[in-house]
C-alpha positions as CSV (number, residue, x, y, z in Angstrom):
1,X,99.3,72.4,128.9
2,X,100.1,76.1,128.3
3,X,102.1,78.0,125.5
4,X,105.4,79.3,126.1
5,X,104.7,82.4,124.2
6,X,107.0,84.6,122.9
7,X,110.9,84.6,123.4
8,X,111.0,88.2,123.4
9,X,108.3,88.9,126.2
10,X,109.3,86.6,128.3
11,X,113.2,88.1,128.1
12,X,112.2,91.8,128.3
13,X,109.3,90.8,131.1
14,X,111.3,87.8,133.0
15,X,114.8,89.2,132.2
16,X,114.5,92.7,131.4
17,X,117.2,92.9,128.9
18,X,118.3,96.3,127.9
19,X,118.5,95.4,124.2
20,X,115.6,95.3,121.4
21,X,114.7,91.3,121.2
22,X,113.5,89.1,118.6
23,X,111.2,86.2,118.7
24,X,111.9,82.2,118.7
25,X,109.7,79.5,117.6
26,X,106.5,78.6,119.9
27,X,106.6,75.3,121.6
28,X,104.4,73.7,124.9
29,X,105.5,72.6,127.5
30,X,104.1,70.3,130.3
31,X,102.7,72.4,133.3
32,X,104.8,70.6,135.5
33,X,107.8,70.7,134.0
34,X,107.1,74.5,133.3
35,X,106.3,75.4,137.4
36,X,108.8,73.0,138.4
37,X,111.5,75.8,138.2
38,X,111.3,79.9,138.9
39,X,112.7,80.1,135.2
40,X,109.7,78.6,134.0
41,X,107.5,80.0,136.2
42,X,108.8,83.1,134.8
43,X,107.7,82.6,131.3
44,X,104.3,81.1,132.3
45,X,104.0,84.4,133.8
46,X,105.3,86.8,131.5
47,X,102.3,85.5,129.0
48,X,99.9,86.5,131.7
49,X,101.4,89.5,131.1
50,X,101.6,90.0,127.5
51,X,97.7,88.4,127.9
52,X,96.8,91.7,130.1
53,X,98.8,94.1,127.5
54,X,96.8,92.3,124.2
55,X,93.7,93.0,126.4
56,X,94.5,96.4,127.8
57,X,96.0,98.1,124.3
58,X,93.4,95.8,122.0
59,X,90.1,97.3,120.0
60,X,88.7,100.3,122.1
61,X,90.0,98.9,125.4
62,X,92.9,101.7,125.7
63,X,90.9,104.1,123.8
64,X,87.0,104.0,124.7
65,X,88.0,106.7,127.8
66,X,88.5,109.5,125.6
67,X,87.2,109.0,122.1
68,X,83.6,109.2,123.7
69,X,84.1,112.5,125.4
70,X,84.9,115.9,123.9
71,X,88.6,115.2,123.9
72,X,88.3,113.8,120.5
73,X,86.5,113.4,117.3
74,X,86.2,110.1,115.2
75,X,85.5,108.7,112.8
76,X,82.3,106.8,112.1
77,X,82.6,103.4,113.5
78,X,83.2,104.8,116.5
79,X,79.7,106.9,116.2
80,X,77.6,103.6,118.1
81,X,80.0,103.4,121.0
82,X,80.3,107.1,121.7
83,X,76.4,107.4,121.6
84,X,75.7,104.2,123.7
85,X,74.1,102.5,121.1
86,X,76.0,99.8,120.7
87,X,75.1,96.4,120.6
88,X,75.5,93.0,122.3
89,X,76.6,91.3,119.6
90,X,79.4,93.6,118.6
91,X,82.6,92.2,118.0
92,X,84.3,94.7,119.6
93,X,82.2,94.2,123.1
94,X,82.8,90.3,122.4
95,X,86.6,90.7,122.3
96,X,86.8,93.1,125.0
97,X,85.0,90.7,127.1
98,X,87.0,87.5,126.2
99,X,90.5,88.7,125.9
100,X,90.4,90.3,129.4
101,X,88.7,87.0,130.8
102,X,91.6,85.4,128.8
103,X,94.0,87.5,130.8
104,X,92.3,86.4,134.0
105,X,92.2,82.9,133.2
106,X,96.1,82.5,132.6
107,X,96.9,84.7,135.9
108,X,94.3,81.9,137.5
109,X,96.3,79.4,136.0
110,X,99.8,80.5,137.4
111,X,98.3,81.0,140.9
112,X,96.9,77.6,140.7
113,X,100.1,75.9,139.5
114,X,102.5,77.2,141.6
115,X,101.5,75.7,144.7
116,X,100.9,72.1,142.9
117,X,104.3,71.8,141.0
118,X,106.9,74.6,142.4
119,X,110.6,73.2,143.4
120,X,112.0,76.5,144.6
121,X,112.0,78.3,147.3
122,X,108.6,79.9,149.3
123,X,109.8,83.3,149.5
124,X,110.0,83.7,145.2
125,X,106.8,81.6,145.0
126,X,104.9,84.1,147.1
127,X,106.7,86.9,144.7
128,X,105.0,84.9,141.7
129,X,101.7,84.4,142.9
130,X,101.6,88.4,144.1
131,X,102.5,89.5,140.8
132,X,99.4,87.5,139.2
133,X,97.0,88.4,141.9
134,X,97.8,92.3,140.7
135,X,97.3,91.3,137.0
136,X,94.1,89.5,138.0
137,X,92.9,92.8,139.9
138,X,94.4,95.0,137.1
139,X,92.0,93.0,134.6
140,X,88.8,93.0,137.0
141,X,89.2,96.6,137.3
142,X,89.1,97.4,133.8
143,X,86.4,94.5,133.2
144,X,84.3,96.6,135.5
145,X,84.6,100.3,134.0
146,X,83.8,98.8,131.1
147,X,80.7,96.5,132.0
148,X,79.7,96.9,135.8
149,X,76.2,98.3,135.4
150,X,76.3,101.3,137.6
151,X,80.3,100.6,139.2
152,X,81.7,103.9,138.7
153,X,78.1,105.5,140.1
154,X,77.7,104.3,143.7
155,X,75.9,101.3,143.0
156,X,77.4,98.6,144.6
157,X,74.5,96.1,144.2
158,X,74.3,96.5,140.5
159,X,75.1,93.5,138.1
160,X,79.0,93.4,138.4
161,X,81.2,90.2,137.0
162,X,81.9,86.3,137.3
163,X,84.7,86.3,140.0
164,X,86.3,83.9,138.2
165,X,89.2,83.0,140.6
166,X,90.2,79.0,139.6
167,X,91.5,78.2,136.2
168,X,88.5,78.1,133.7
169,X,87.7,74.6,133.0
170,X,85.6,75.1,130.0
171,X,81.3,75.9,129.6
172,X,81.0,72.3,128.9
173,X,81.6,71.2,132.4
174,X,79.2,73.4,134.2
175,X,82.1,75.9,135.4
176,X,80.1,79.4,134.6
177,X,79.7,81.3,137.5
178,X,76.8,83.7,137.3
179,X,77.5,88.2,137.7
180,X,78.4,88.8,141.3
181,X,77.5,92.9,142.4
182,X,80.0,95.4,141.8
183,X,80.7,95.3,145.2
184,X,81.8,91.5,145.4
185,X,84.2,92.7,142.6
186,X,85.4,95.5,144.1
187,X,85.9,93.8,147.1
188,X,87.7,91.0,145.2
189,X,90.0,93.9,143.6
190,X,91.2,95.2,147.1
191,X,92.0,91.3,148.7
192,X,93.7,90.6,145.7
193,X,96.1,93.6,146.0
194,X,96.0,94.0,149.7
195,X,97.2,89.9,149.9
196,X,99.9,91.0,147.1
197,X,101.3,93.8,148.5
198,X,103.6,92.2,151.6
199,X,105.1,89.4,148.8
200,X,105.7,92.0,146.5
201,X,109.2,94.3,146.4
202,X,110.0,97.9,146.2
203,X,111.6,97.4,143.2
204,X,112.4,94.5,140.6
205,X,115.8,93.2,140.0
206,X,116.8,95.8,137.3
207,X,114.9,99.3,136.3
208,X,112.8,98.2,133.4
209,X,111.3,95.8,135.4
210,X,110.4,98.0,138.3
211,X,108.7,99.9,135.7
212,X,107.2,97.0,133.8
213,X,105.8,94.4,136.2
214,X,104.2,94.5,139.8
215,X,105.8,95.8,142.5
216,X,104.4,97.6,145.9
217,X,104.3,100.9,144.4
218,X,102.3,99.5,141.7
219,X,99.6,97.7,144.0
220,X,99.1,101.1,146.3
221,X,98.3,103.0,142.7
222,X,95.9,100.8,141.7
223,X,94.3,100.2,144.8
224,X,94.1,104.0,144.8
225,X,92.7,103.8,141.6
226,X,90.3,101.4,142.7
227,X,89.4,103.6,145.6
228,X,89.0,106.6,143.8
229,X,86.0,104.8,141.7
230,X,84.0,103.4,144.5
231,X,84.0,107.0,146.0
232,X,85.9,106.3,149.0
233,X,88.4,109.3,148.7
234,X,89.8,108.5,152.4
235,X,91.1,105.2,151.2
236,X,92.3,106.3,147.7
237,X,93.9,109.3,149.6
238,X,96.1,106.4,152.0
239,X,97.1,104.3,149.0
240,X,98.3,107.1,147.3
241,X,100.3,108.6,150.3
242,X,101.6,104.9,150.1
243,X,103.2,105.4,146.6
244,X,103.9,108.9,147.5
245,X,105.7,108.0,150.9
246,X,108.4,106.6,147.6
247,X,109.1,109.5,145.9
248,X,111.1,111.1,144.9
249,X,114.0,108.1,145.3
250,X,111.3,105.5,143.7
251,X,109.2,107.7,141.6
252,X,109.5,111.1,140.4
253,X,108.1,113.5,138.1
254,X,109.8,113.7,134.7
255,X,110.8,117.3,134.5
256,X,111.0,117.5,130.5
257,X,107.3,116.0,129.2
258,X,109.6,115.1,125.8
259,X,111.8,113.1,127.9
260,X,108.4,111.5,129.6
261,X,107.4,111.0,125.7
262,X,110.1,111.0,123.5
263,X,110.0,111.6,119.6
264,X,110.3,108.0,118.1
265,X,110.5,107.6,114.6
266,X,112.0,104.6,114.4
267,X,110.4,102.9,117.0
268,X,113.4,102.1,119.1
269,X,113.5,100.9,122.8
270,X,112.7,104.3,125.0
271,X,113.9,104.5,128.9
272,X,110.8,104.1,131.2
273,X,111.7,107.4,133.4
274,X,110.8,107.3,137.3
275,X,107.2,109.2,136.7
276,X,106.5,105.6,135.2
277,X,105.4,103.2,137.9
278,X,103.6,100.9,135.7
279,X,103.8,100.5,131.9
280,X,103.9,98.7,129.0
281,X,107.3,98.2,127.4
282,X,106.2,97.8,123.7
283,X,109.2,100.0,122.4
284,X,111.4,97.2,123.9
285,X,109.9,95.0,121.2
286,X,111.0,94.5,117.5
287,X,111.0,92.0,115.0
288,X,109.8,91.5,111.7
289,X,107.4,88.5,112.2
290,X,105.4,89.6,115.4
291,X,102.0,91.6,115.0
292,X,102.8,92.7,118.5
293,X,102.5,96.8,119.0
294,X,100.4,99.0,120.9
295,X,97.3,99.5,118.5
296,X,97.8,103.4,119.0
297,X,99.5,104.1,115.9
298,X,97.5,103.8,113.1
299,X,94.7,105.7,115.0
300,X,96.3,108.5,116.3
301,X,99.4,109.5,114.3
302,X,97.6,108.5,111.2
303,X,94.3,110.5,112.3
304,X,92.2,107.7,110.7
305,X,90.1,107.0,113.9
306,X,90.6,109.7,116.0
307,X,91.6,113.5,116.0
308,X,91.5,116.3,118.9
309,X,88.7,118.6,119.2
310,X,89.4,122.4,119.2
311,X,86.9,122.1,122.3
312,X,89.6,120.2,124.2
313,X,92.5,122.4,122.5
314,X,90.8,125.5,124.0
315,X,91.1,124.1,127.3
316,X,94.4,124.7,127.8
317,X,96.3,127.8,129.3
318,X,99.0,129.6,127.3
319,X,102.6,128.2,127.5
320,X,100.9,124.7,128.5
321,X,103.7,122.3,127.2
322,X,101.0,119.6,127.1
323,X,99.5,121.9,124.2
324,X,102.7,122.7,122.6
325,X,105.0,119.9,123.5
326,X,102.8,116.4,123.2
327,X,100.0,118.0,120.5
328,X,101.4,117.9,116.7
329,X,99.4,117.1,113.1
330,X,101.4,113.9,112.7
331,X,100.9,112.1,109.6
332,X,101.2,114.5,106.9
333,X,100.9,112.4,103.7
334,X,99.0,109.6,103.8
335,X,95.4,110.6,105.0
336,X,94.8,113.8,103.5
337,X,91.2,114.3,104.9
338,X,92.8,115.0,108.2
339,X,96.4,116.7,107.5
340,X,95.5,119.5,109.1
341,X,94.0,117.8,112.6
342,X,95.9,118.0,115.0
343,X,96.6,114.3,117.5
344,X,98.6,113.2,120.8
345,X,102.3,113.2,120.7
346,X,102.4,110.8,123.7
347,X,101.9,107.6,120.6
348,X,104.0,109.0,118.2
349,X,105.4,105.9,116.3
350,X,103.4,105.0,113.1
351,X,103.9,101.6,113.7
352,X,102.8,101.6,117.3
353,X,106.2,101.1,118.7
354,X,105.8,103.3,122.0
355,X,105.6,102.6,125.7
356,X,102.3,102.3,127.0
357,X,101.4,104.5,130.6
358,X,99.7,102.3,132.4
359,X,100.2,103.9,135.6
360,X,101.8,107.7,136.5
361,X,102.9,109.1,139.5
362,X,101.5,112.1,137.9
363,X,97.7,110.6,138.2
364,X,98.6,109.3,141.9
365,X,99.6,112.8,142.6
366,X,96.4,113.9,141.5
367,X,94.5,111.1,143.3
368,X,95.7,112.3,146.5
369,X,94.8,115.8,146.1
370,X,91.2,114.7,145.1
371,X,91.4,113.2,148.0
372,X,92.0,115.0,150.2
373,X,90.0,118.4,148.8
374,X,86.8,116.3,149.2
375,X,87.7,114.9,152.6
376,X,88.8,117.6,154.3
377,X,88.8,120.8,151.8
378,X,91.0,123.0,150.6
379,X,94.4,122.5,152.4
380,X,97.9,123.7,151.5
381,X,98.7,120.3,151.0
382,X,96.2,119.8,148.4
383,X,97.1,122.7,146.6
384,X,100.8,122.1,146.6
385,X,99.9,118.5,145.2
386,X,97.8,119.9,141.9
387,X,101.1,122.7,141.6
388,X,103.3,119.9,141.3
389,X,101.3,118.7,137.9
390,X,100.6,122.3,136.7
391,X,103.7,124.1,137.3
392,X,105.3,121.0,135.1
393,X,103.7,121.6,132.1
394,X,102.1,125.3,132.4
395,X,105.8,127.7,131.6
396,X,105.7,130.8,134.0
397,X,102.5,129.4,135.5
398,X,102.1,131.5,139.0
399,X,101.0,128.6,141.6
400,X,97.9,128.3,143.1
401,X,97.5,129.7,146.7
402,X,94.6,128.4,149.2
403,X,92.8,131.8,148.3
404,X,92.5,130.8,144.7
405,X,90.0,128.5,146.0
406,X,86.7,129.7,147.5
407,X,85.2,126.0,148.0
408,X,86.2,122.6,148.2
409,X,83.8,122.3,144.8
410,X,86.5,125.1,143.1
411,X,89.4,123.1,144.3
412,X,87.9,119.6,142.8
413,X,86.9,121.2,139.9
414,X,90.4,122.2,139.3
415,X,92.1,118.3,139.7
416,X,89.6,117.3,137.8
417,X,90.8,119.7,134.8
418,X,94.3,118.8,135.7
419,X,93.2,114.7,135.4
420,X,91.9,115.4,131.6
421,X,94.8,117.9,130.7
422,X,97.6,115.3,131.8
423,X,96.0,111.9,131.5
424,X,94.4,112.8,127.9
425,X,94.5,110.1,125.8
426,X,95.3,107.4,128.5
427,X,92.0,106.4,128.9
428,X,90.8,107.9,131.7
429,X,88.2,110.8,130.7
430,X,85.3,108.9,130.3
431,X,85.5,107.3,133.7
432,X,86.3,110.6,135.6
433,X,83.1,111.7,133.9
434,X,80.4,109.4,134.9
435,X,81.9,108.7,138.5
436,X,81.4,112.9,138.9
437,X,78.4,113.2,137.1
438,X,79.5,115.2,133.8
439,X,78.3,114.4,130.7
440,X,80.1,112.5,128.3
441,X,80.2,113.4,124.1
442,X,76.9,112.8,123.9
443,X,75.2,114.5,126.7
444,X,71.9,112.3,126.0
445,X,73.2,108.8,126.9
446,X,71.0,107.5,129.6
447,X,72.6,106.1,132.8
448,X,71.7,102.6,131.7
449,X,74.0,102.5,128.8
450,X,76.9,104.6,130.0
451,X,78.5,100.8,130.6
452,X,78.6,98.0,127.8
453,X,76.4,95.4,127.0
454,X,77.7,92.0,128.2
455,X,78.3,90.1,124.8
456,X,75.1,88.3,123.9
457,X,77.1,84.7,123.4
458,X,78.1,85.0,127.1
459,X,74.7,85.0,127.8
460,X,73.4,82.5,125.3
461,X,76.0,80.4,126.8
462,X,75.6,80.1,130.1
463,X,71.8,79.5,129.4
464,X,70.4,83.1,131.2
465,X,72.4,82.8,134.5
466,X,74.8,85.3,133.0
467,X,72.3,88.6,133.1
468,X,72.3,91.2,130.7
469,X,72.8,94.8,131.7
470,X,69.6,96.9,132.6
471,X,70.1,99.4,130.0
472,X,69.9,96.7,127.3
């Protein structure tokens, strides 16, 4: 049996209307009867979706990659997570854990369907099956920044995950599958999107589903995502080109960054510009009896977990829109400790009603320059890539020339500043940092615990086949 979830995700996900929706009673529904049709297939699908975006925008999932580097302070419930001391028995490690195995398991669960019950043509159930193999890879990928002891370090033999790639049958029936290496995972990551890329299309059947489920463009980003953490810049420099082969008639960079991230005070349903080739529709959502939002609100625009450093603030040029445009004190009224601190623009909704990046062309652009300055130094192309970014956001900003750069290190070292201007606070700081070597907030965190513990139950649990993390 599965649930048919929500009316409203599986219309702005399966049907992509161009309205705000509202939510209809829950019911089940037979799996066969459900994969019988490619309507129903659609809506077991869109919950694998919304299962990834509870995962992805839930607890310190979203936010873990820049509230424990010098981006942002916090408050003190944060303090155990920035330091490395937290512990195995967390709820927040437990949920992280569970809810993105809970995404995995209804992605297996669609891919293990289809073939058994599907009435409709090949062709649309390849498209299907592609779209969950690139949710399943999208959650492993996260899974192992989070918890793959040593993954964004070179280590490819160090304790990875359970490739869990059949529908979980529960841990009474001896279906726990011991921690495979990082680099089983990884290499489960890149077959998973490799074999969904030639199913998948250019482009969905309408623009907010181009820019809110799977497509091509999507798969080459993450793969070049995926890429750029084991350390093989070669390959994250082709799947990047890939994306970048589509632009600017695909994707394109938004030229106003308050078009990319509008002012939404009423939490209405915000166009998904061409930068966007993978995000999370919330703003598309509304009704009064769903809890469903983007947990970024009350954090940022309310500064009651997190606020930005003047370290960060410094770090910026003069006439940098990202400083000026997409930097503000929101909440001025309710939490008067911190009226004065200043937070992100890019979640501006109290009530968490924005659009979630997911992925940018803006980071694949970068990718690619990274790419190639450490393959093969400091080329025009390169430096023309990390312009396109800069020039965006920096007013009057006189472009880089191959003679700003005396090394392939000065030319790196400049991407990376561009990655933390224009990705801050999409949650990727903290993994740029250990996979380069920098420290983090706290400078002191041994190597051991720059990853999470895996929750103590799932060890209990499976009875010590599941292994804990060396630095625990």
């Amino acid at each position: 049996m599965i649930k048919r979830y929500l009316i409203l995700i599986i219309c702005f996900l399966a049907m992509a209307c161009n309205k705000q929706l509202d939510l209809a009673p829950e019911n089940t529904l037979v799996e066969r009867e459900v994969y019988k049709t490619a309507e129903g297939t659609d809506q077991a699908l869109a919950e694998a979706y919304i299962t990834l975006v509870r995962a992805a925008t839930g607890g310190i999932a979203y936010t873990f990659g820049d509230f424990s580097t010098d981006i942002l302070n916090h408050s003190t419930y944060y303090n155990i997570f920035a330091s490395g001391a937290t512990t195995a028995d967390h709820d927040e490690v437990v949920n992280l854990w569970t809810n993105y195995f809970k995404a995995l398991n209804v992605a297996n669960n669609v891919m293990a369907n289809i073939p058994l019950y599907a009435q409709y043509p090949v062709q649309k159930q390849n498209v299907f099956i592609a779209e969950a193999r690139f949710l399943r890879a999208y959650a492993y990928l996260d899974l192992l920044k989070f918890f793959g002891d040593g993954a964004l370090t070179g280590k490819m033999d160090g304790r990875g995950l359970p490739i869990q790639l059949t529908p979980f049958k529960g841990y009474n029936t001896g279906d726990v599958i011991a921690r495979s290496s990082n680099g089983a995972v990884y290499a489960q990551i890149i077959k998973d999107l490799e074999e969904s890329i030639p199913a998948l299309e250019d482009q969905q059947s309408n623009e907010l589903k181009t820019r809110s489920r799977a497509t091509k463009g999507s798969a080459y980003a993450l793969l070049a995502r995926t890429y750029l953490y084991m350390g093989r810049y070669a390959d994250a420099l082709a799947a990047a080109n890939k994306v970048l082969e589509k632009a600017p008639q695909l994707y394109d960079l938004t030229p106003g960054l308050l078009t990319l991230f509008p002012a939404n005070p009423t939490g209405i349903a915000q166009t998904l510009t061409k930068e966007y080739i993978l995000a999370f529709p919330v703003s598309y959502i509304t009704s009064s009896s769903t809890s469903l939002n983007n947990n970024l609100g009350n954090p940022y625009f309310f500064k009651r977990s997190f606020w930005i450093t003047n370290t960060f603030l410094n770090t910026f040029e003069p006439n940098d829109k990202r400083r000026t445009e997409l930097i503000f004190k929101g909440d001025q009224i309710y939490n008067t400790q911190q009226l004065n601190d200043l937070t992100t623009f890019k979640f501006n909704n109290e009530n968490g009603r924005d659009n979630v990046p997911v992925i940018r062309l803006a980071e694949v652009i970068l990718t690619a320059a990274e790419g190639i300055a450490r393959t093969q130094g400091v080329t025009q192309t390169a430096v023309d890539l990390v312009n396109q970014v800069r020039s965006r956001a920096v007013t009057g900003a006189i472009p880089y020339t191959l003679n700003t750069f005396a090394n392939p290190t000065a030319l790196t070292d400049t991407i990376l500043k561009q990655r933390k201007l224009e990705l801050a606070f999409e949650g990727f700081n903290r993994y740029d940092l250990i996979r380069t070597g920098r420290p983090l907030q706290n400078p002191d965190i041994p190597e051991g615990r720059k990853v999470l513990p895996v929750p103590q139950v799932e060890i209990d649990i499976s009875k010590g086949l599941i292994l804990q993390n060396t630095g625990y």
